[in-house]
N, CA and C atoms as an extended XYZ file, in Angstrom:
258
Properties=species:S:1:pos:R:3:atomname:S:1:resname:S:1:resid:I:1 pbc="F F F"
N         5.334       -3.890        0.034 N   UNK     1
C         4.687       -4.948        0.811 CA  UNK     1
C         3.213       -4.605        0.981 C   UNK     1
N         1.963       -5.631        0.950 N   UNK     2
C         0.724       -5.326        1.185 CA  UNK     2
C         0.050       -5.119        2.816 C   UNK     2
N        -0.302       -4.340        2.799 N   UNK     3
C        -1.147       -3.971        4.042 CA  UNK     3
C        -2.319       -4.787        4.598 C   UNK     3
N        -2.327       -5.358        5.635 N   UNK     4
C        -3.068       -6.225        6.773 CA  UNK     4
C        -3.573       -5.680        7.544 C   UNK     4
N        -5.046       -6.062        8.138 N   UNK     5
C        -5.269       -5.846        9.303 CA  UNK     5
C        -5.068       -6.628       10.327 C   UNK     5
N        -4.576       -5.765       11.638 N   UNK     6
C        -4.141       -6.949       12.576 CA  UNK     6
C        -4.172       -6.142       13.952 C   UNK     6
N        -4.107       -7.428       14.972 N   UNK     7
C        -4.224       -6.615       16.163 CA  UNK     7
C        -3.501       -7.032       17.021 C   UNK     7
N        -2.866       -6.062       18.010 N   UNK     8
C        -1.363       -6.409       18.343 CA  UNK     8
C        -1.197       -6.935       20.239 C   UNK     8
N        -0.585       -7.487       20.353 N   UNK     9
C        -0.378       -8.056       21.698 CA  UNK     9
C         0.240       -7.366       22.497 C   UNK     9
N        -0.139       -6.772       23.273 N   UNK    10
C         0.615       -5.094       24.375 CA  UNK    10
C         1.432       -6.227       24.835 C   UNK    10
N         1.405       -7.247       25.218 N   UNK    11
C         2.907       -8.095       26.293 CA  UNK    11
C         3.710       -8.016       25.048 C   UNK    11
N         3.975       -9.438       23.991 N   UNK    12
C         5.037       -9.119       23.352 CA  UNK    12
C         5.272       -8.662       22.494 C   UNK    12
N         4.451       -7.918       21.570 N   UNK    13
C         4.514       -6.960       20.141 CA  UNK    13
C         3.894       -7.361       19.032 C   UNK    13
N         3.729       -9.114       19.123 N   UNK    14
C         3.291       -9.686       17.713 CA  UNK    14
C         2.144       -9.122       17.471 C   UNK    14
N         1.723       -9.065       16.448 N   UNK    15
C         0.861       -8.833       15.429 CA  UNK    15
C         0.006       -9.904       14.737 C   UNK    15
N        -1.076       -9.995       15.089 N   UNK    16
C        -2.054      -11.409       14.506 CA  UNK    16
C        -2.800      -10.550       13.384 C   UNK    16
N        -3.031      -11.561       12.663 N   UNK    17
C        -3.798      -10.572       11.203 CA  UNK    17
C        -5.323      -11.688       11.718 C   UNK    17
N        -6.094      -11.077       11.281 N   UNK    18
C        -7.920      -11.762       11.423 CA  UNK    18
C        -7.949      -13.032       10.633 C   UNK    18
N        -7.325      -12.534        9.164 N   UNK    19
C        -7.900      -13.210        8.403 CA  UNK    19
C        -6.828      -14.762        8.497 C   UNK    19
N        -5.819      -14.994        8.629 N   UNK    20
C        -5.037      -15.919        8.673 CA  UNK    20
C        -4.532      -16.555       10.372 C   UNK    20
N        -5.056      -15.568       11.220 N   UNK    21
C        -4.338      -16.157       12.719 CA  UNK    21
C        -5.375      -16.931       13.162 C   UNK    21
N        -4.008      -18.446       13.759 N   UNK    22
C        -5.341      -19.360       14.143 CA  UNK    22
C        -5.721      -18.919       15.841 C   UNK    22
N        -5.206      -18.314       16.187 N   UNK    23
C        -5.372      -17.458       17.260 CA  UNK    23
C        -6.321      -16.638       17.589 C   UNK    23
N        -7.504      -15.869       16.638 N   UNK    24
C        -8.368      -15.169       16.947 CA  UNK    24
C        -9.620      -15.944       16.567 C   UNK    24
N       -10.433      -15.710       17.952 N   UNK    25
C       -11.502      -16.455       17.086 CA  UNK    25
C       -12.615      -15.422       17.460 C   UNK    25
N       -14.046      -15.998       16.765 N   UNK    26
C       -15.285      -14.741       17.381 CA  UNK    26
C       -15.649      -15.653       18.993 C   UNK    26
N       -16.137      -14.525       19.644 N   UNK    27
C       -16.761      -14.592       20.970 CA  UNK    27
C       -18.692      -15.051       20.314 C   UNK    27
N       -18.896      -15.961       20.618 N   UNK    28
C       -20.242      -16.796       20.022 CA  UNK    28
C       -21.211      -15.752       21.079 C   UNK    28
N       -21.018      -15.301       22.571 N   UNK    29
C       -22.209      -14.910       23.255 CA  UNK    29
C       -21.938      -13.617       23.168 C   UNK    29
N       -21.137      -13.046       22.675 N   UNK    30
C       -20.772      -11.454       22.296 CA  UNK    30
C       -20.510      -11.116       21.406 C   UNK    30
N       -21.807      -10.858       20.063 N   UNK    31
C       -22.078      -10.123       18.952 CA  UNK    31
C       -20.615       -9.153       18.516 C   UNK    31
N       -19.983       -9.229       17.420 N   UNK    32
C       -19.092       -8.420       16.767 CA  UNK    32
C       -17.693       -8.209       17.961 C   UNK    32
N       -17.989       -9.426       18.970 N   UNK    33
C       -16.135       -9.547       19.609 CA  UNK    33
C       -15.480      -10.390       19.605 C   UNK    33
N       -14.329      -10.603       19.266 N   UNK    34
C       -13.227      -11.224       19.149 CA  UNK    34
C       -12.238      -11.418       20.468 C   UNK    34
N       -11.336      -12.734       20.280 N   UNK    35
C       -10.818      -13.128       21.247 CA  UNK    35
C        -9.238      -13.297       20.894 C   UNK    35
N        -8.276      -13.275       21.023 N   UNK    36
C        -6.967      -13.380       20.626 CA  UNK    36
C        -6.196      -13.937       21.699 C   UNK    36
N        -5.929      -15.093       21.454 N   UNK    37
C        -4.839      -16.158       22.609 CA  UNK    37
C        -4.304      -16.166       22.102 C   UNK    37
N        -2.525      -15.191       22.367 N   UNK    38
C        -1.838      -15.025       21.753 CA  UNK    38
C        -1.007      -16.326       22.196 C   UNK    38
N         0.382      -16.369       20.991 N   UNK    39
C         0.889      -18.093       20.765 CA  UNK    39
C         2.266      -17.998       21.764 C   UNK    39
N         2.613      -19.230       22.129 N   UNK    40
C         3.267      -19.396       23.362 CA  UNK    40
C         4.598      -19.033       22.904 C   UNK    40
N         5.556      -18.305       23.629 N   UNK    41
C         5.347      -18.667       25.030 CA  UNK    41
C         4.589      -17.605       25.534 C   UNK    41
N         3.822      -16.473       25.279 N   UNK    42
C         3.206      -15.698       25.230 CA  UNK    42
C         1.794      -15.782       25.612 C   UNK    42
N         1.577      -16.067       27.647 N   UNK    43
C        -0.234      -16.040       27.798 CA  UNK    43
C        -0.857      -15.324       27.902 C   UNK    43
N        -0.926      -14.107       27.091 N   UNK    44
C        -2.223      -13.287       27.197 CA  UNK    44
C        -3.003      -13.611       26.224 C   UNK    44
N        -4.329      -13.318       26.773 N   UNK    45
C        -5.539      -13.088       25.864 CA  UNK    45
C        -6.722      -11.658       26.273 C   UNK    45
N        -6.554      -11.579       25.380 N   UNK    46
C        -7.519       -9.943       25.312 CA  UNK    46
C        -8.459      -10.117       24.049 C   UNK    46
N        -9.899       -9.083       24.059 N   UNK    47
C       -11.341       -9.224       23.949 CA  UNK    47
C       -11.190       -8.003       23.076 C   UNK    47
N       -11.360       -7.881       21.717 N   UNK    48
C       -11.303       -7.084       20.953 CA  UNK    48
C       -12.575       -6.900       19.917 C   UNK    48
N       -12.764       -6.022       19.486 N   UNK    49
C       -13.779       -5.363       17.951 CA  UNK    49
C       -12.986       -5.148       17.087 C   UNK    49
N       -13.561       -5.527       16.185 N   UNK    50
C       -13.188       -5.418       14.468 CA  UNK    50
C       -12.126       -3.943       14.610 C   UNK    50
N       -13.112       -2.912       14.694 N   UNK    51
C       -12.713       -1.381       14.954 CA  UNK    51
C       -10.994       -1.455       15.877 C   UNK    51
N       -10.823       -2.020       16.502 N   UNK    52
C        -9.869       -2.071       17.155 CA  UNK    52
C        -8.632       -2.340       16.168 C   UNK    52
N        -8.675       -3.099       15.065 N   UNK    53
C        -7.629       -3.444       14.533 CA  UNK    53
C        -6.939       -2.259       13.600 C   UNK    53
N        -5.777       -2.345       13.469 N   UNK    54
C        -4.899       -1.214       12.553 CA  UNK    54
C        -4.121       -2.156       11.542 C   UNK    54
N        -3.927       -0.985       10.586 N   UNK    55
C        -3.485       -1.749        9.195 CA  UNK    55
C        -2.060       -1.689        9.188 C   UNK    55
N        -1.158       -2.752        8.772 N   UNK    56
C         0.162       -2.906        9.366 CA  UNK    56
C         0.824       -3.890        7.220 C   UNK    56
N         1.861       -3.218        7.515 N   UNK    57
C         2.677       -3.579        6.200 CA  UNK    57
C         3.523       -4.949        6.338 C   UNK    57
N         3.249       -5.912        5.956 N   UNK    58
C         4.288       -7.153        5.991 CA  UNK    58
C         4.193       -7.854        5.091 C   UNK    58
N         5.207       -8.800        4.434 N   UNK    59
C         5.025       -9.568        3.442 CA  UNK    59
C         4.276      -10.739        3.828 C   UNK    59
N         3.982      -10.879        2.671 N   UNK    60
C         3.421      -12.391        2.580 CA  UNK    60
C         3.488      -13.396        2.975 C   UNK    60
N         4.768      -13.768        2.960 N   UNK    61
C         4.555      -15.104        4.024 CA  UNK    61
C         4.604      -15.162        5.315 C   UNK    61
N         5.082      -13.496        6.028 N   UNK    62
C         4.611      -13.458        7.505 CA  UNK    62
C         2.966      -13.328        7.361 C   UNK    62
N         2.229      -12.393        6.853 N   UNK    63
C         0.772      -12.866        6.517 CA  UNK    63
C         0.588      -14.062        6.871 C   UNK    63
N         0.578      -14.805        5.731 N   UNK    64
C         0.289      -16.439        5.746 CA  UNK    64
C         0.639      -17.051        7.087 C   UNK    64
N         1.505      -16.583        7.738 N   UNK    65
C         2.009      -17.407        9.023 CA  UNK    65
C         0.836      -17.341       10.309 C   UNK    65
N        -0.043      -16.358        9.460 N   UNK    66
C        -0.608      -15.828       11.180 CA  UNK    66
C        -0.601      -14.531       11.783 C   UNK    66
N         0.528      -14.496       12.480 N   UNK    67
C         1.204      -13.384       13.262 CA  UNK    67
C         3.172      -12.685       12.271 C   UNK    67
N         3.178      -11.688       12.894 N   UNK    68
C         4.421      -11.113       12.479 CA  UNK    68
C         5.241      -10.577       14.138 C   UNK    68
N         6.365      -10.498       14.051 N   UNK    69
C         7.234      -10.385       14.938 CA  UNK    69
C         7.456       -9.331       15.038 C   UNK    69
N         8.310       -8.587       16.184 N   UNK    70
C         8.308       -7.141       16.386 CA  UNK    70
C         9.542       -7.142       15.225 C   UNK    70
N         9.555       -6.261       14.674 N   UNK    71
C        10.778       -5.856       13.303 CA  UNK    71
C        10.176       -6.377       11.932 C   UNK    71
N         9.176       -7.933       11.881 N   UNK    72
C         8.461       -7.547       10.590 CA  UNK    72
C         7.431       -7.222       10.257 C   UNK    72
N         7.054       -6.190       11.332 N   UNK    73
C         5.808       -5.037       10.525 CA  UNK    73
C         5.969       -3.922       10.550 C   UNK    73
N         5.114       -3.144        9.916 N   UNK    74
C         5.161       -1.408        9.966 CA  UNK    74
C         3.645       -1.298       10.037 C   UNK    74
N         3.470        0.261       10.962 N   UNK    75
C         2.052        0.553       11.279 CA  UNK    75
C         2.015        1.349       10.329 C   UNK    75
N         0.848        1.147        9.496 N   UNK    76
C         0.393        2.328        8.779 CA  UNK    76
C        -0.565        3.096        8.968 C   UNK    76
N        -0.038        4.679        9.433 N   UNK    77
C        -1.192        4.994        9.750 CA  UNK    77
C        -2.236        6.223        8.571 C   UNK    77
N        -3.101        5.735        9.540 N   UNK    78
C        -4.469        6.268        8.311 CA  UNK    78
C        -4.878        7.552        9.025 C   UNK    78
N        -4.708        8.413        7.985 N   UNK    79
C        -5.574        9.678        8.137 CA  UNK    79
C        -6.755       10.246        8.647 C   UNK    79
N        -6.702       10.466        9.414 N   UNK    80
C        -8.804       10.673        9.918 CA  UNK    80
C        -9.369       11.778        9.124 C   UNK    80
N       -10.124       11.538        9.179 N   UNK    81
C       -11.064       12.460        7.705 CA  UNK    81
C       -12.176       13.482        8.647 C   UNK    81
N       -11.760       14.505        8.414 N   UNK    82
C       -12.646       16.075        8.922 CA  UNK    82
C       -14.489       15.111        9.124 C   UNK    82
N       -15.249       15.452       10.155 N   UNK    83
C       -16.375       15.351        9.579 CA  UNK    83
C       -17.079       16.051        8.841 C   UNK    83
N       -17.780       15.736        8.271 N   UNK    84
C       -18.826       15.792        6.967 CA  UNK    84
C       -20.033       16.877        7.244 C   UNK    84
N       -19.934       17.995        6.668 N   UNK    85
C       -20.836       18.944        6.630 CA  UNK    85
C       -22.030       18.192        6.623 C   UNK    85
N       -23.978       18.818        7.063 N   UNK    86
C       -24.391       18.494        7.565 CA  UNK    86
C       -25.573       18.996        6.339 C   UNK    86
């Protein structure tokens, strides 16, 4: 399955990807933040950065949908890399 970025809803688990959720949009008076109204019955909304999002495994047509449900994603996590001699 291909890897997404997405950012996840602490109330119910879903997972919105950037590029397909009609749910996130940019914050117009706050440079590089994002907004996520997550979809009902579910009212939270929380104020996020790009940086915030993690890369998560789901197929395609949960992709395409938007969001993914708790059971169709997997977190993938990424390695942090030593810093860089000087």
């Amino acid at each position: 399955m291909p890897v997404h970025m997405g950012i996840m809803c602490e109330r119910c688990r879903k997972v919105h990807f950037i590029a397909t959720s009609r749910s996130i949009k940019p914050i117009v008076s706050m440079a590089g933040m994002y907004r996520l109204k997550c979809t009902p019955p579910c009212p939270e909304v929380r104020d996020f950065r790009k940086d915030n999002m993690r890369p998560y495994r789901v197929s395609e047509d949960v992709f395409r949908s938007g969001y993914a449900k708790e059971g169709e994603y997997e977190l993938v996590e990424v390695a942090k890399q030593p810093p860089q001699g000087r």
